[in-house]
N, C-alpha and C positions, 0 to 999 in steps of 0.2 A: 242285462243290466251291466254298468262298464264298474272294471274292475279300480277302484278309486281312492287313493289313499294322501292325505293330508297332514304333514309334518306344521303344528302352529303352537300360539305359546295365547295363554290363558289372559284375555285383555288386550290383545293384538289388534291395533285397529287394522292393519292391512290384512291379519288371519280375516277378522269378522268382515271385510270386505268381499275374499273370497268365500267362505262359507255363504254368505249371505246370495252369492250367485250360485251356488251348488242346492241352497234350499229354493232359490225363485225358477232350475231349471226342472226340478224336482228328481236329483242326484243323490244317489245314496253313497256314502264313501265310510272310507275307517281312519276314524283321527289318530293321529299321535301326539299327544301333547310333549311339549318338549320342557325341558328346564328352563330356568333364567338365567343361569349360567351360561355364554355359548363355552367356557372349557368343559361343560358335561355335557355338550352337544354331539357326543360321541355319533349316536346312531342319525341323525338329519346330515352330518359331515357326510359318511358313509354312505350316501346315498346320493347327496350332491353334493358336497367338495364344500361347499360351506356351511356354516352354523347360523345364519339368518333364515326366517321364516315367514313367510309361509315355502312349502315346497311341498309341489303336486307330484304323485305316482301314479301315472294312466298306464300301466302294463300292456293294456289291450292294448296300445296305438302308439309301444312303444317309449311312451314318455318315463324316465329312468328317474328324475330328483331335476321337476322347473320352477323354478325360485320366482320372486318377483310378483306382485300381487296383480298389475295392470295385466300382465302378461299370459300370467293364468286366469282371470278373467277372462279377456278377450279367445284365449286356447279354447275354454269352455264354451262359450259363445259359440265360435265358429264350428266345433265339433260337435257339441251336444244341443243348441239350440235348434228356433224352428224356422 
């Protein structure tokens, strides 16, 4: 099972875009909900350089803090689909 983790903020339509391809590849991950603040965006900065979200953590393959919702879609696609 890939080691999977999602920095998103509660209401996010491009969070719920990605989640919603992590539940249709049938992906388990660990959320991190973030503030609404991006200045208490302390820990998603830290990880990738910005305070916008969504941002994916794939450890297994490498992936450190990938922003951008089309992106990580498509990431998950091509690595975990069939």
């Amino acid at each position: 099972m890939p080691n999977l983790e999602l920095y998103e903020l509660e209401g996010c339509p491009y969070c719920a875009k990605v989640t919603k391809k992590l539940d249709e590849l049938g992906l388990e991950y660990e959320s991190h909900m973030v503030p609404r603040s991006h200045s208490e965006r302390t820990e998603v900065e830290a990880v990738s350089g910005q305070t916008g979200v969504p941002v994916l953590v794939d450890r297994d393959n490498g992936v450190e803090g990938m922003p951008e919702s089309d992106d990580i879609v498509a990431y998950l696609e091509r690595e975990y689909g069939s």
